[in-house]
N, C-alpha and C positions, 0 to 999 in steps of 0.2 A: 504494500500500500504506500504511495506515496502524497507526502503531506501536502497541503499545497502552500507557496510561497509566501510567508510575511508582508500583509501592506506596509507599501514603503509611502511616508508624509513628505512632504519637500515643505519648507519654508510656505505657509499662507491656504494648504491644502485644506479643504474641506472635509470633514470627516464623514466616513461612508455611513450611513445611519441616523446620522444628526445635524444636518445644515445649518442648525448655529454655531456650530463647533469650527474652530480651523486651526492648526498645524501653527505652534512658534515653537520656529527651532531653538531659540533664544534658550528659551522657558523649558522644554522640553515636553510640552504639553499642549492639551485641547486649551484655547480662548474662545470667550466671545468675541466677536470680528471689532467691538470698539477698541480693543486690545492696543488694535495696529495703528490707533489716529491718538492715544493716549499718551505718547512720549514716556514708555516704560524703558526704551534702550536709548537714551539719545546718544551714550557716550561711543557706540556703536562702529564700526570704522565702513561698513558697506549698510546704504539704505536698505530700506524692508526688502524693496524691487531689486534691489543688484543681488539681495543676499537670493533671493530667487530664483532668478536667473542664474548665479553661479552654481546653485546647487540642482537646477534643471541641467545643468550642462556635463555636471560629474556623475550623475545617474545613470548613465549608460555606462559610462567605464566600471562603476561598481557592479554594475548588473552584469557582465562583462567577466569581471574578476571572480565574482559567485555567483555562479550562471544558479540560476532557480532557488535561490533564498530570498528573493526579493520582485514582488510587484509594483506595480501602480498601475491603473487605466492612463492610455493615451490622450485620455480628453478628459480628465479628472480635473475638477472647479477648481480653481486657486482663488485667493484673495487677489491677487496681484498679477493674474492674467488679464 
């Protein structure tokens, strides 16, 4: 039997189940979406949007490295899409 793969969150992701919920990688947890307009990181060195982007961009390579420990849907909600 094989398991099937860990949902993978990126940065602002919506959580499968709960559209109020979304993905701060910060925190390492479910927010409500006013989370991200609240200036909880200011000291932060990449915006909410870059940190997104750069963690859209390294998700293949990790998927990649461990092939089948990890999903996401290709059209999964982001805050910052």
């Amino acid at each position: 039997m094989t398991e099937e793969p860990e949902r993978h969150y990126l940065h602002g992701d919506q959580k499968e189940g709960d559209p109020e919920m979304w993905f701060c990688r910060r925190c390492d947890e479910f927010v409500a979406e006013a989370h991200f307009s609240e200036g909880h990181h200011k000291k932060q060195r990449l915006s909410e949007y870059e940190k997104y982007l750069d963690e859209k961009k390294r998700f293949p390579i990790k998927m990649k490295n461990k092939p089948g420990k990890w999903r996401r849907p290709a059209n999964a909600p982001n805050y910052f899409a």
